[in-house]
C-alpha positions in Angstrom: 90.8 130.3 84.2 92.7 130.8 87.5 92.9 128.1 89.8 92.4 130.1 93.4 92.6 126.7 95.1 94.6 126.3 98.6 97.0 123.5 98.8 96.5 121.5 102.1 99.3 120.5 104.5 99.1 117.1 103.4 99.7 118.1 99.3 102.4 120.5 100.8 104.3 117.8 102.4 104.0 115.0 99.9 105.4 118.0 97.1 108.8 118.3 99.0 109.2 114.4 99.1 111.7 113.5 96.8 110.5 112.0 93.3 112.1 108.7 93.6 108.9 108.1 96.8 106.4 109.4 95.7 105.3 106.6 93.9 105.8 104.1 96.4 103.6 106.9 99.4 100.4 107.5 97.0 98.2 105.3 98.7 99.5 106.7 102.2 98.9 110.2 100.2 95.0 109.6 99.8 94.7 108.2 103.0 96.4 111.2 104.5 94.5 113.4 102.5 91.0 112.1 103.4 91.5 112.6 107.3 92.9 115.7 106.5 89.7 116.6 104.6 87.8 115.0 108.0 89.5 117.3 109.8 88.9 120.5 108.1 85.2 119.5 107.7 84.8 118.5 111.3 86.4 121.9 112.6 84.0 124.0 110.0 81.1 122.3 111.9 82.3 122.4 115.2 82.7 126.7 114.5 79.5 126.7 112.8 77.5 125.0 116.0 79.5 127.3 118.0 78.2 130.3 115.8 74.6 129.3 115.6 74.6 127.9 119.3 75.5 131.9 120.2 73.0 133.5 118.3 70.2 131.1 119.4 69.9 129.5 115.9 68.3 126.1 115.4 71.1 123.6 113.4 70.6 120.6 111.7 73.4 118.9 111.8 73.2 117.2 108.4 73.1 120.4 106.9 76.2 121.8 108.8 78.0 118.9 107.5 77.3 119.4 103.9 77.8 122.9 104.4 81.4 121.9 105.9 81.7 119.3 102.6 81.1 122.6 100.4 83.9 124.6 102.5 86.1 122.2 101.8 85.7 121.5 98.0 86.0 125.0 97.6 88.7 126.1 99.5 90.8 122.7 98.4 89.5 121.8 95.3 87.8 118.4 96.8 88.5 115.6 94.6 91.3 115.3 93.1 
């Protein structure tokens, strides 16, 4: 099985650390990581609202949010 997964900036950036801190930055990592994830999800939304808003659509936001949530666990792998 292929992993078609995108890394995020964050995962990027804590990769070219050297070894030696990586240990001592993996509770910075999730942290980073999870308004990271925000972010992402918030922009999807904000497009999708956009989108609908255009073509007259009615949105529940709730439902934007988890569609956002999917977006993300998909593109990035969510949990890791």
């Amino acid at each position: 099985m292929t992993n078609n997964k995108q890394q995020t900036a964050v995962e990027w950036l804590f990769e070219q650390l050297p070894n030696k801190l990586k240990p001592h930055l993996k509770k910075e990592l999730q942290q980073a990581k999870e308004m990271e994830k925000e972010q992402i999800i918030e922009a999807d939304l904000n497009a999708t609202i956009r989108t609908a808003k255009g073509a007259n659509a009615d949105v529940s936001v709730r439902r934007v949010k988890e569609l956002g949530e999917q977006y993300y666990n998909e593109t990035f792998g969510g949990e890791q």
